[in-house]
C-alpha positions as CSV (number, residue, x, y, z in Angstrom):
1,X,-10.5,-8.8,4.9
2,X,-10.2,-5.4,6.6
3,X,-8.5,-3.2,4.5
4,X,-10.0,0.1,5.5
5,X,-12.5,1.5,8.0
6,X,-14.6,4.3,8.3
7,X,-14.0,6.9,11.2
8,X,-17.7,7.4,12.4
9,X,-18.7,11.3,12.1
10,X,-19.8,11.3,15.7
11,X,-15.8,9.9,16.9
12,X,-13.8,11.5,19.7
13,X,-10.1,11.4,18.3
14,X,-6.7,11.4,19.8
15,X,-4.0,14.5,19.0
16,X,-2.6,12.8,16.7
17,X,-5.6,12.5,14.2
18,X,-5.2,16.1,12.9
19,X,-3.8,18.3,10.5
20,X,-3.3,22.1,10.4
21,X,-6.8,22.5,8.9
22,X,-8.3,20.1,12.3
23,X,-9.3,16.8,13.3
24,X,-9.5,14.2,10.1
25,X,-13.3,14.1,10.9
26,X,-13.3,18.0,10.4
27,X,-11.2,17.0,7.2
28,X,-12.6,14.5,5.8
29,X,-9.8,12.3,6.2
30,X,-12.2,9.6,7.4
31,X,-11.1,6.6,5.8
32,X,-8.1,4.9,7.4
33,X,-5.5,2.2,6.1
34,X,-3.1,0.1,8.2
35,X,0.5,0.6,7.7
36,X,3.0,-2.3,7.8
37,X,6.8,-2.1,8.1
38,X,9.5,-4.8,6.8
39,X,8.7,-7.6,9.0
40,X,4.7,-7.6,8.6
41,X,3.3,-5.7,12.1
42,X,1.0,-3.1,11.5
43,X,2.8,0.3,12.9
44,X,0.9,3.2,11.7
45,X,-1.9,4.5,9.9
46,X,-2.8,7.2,7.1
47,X,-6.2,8.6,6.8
48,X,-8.1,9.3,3.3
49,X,-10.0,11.8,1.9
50,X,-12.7,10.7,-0.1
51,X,-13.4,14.5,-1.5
52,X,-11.5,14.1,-4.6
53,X,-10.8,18.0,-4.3
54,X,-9.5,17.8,-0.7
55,X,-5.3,18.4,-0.7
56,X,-4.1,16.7,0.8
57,X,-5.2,13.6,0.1
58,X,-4.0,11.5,2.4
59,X,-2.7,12.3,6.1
60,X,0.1,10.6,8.2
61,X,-0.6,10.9,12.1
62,X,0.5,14.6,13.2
63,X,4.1,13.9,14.4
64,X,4.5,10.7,13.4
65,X,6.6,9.5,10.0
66,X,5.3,7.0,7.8
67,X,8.5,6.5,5.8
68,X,9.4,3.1,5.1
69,X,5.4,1.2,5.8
70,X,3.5,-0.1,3.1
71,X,-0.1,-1.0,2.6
72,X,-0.3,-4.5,2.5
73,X,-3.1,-7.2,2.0
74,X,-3.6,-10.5,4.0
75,X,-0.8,-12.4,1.6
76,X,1.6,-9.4,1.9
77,X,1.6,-9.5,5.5
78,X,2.4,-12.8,5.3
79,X,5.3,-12.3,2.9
80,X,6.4,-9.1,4.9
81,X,6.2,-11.5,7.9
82,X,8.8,-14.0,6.4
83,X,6.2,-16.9,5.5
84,X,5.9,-17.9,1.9
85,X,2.6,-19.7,2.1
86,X,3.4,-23.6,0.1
87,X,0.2,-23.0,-1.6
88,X,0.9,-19.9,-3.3
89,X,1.0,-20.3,-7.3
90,X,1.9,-18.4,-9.3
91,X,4.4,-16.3,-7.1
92,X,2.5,-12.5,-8.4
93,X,3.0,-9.3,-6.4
94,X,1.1,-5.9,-7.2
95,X,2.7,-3.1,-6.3
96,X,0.6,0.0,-6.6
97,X,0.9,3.5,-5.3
98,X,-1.9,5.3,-3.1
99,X,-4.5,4.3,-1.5
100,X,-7.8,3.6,-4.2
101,X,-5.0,1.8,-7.0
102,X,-4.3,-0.6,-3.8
103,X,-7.6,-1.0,-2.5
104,X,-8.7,-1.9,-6.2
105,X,-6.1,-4.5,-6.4
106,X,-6.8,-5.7,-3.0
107,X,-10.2,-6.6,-4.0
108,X,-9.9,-8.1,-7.4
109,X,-10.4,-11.7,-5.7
110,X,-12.9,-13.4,-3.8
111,X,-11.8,-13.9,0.2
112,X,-12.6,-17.2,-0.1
113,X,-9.7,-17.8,-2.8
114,X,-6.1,-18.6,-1.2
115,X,-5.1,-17.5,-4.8
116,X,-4.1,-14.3,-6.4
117,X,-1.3,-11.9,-6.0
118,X,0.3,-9.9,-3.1
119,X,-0.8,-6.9,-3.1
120,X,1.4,-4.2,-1.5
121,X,1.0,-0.1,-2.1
122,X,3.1,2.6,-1.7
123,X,3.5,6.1,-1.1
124,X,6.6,8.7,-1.1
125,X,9.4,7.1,1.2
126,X,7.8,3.9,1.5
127,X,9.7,1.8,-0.6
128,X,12.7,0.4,1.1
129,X,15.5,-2.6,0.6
130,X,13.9,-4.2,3.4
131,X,11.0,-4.7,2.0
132,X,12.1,-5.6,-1.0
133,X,14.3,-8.1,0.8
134,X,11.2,-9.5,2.1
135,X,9.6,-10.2,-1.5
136,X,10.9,-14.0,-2.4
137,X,13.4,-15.1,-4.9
138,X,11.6,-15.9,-8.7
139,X,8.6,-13.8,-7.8
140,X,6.9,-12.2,-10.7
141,X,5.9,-8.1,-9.9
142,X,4.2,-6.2,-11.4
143,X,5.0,-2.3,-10.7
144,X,1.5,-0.7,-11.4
145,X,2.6,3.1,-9.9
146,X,1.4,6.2,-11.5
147,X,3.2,7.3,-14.9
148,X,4.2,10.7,-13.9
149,X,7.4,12.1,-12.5
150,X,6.6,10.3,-8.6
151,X,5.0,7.3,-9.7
152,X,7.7,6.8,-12.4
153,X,10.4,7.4,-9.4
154,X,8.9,4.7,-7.0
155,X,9.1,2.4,-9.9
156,X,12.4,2.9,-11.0
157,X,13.5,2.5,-6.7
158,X,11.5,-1.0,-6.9
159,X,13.0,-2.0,-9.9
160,X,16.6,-1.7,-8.1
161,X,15.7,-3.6,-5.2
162,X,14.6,-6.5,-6.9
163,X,16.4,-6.6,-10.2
164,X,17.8,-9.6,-10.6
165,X,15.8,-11.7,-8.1
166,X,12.0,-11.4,-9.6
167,X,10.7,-10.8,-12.7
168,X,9.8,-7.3,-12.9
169,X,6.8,-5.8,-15.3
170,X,6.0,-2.6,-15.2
171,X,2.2,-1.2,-16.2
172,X,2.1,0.4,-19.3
173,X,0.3,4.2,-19.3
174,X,-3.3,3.4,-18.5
175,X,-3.3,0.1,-17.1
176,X,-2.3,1.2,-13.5
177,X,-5.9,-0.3,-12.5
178,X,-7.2,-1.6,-15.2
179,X,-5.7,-5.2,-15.7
């Protein structure tokens, strides 16, 4: 699957991949994640730093809004995309926040196996009725966000949009990547 790439040190890079402090390659910010919006098509981008004491740690394209795109994995694209594949069993969706929590849950199967959840990840303003909207009927979802005052904010906006349709779980303190 291609989750994430690596900017090579040595890349020329448009405008747009920069931040007040320079190009993401000056940054840091050299991993980068595809974006999707509500219907599946990958829109944007946000680039990572892997520097742990880098802030920020994650950058949007300079001039460009991210609000309302998700990460998403091969079966979330799908699902964002309208198509509930007939082979999918159980009906699981992770929802994580950031980058490394999504990545994590993005890789906890083999490629080869159709099986598993949906994994989709968020960010400040990602979360929207539209995507939730795109999520099917009787799903089961697990909210695996951060417990502090963001993460706990993103799950309560998730837990609207779906209540009532899915089964909703939310991570206990701990267990964000763990289980």
């Amino acid at each position: 699957w291609d989750l994430a790439r690596a900017l090579p040190s040595d890349q020329r890079l448009p405008r747009w991949a920069s931040c007040r402090g320079g190009l993401w390659i000056e940054t840091g910010h050299r991993v980068i994640f595809r974006l999707t919006e509500e219907a599946g098509q990958a829109v944007s981008l946000r680039a990572r730093c892997t520097d742990p004491s880098t802030t920020p740690k994650s950058l949007a394209p300079a001039g460009f809004s991210v609000k309302g795109l998700v990460l998403a994995d091969p079966l979330g694209i799908q699902l964002l995309s309208g198509v509930v594949p007939d082979w999918w069993e159980p009906r699981d969706v992770v929802i994580s926040e950031g980058e490394p929590d999504w990545l994590t849950w993005s890789t906890r199967q083999r490629e080869s196996d159709e099986q598993g959840p949906a994994c989709l990840g968020v960010e400040a303003g990602a979360w929207s009725k539209q995507i939730a909207d795109r999520i099917p009927d009787g799903c089961r979802v697990v909210i695996r966000t951060h417990h502090d005052e963001p993460g706990e904010r993103y799950a309560r906006q998730i837990v609207t949009t779906l209540q009532g349709r899915c089964q909703v779980f939310r991570s206990r303190p701990g267990e964000e990547v763990s289980r």
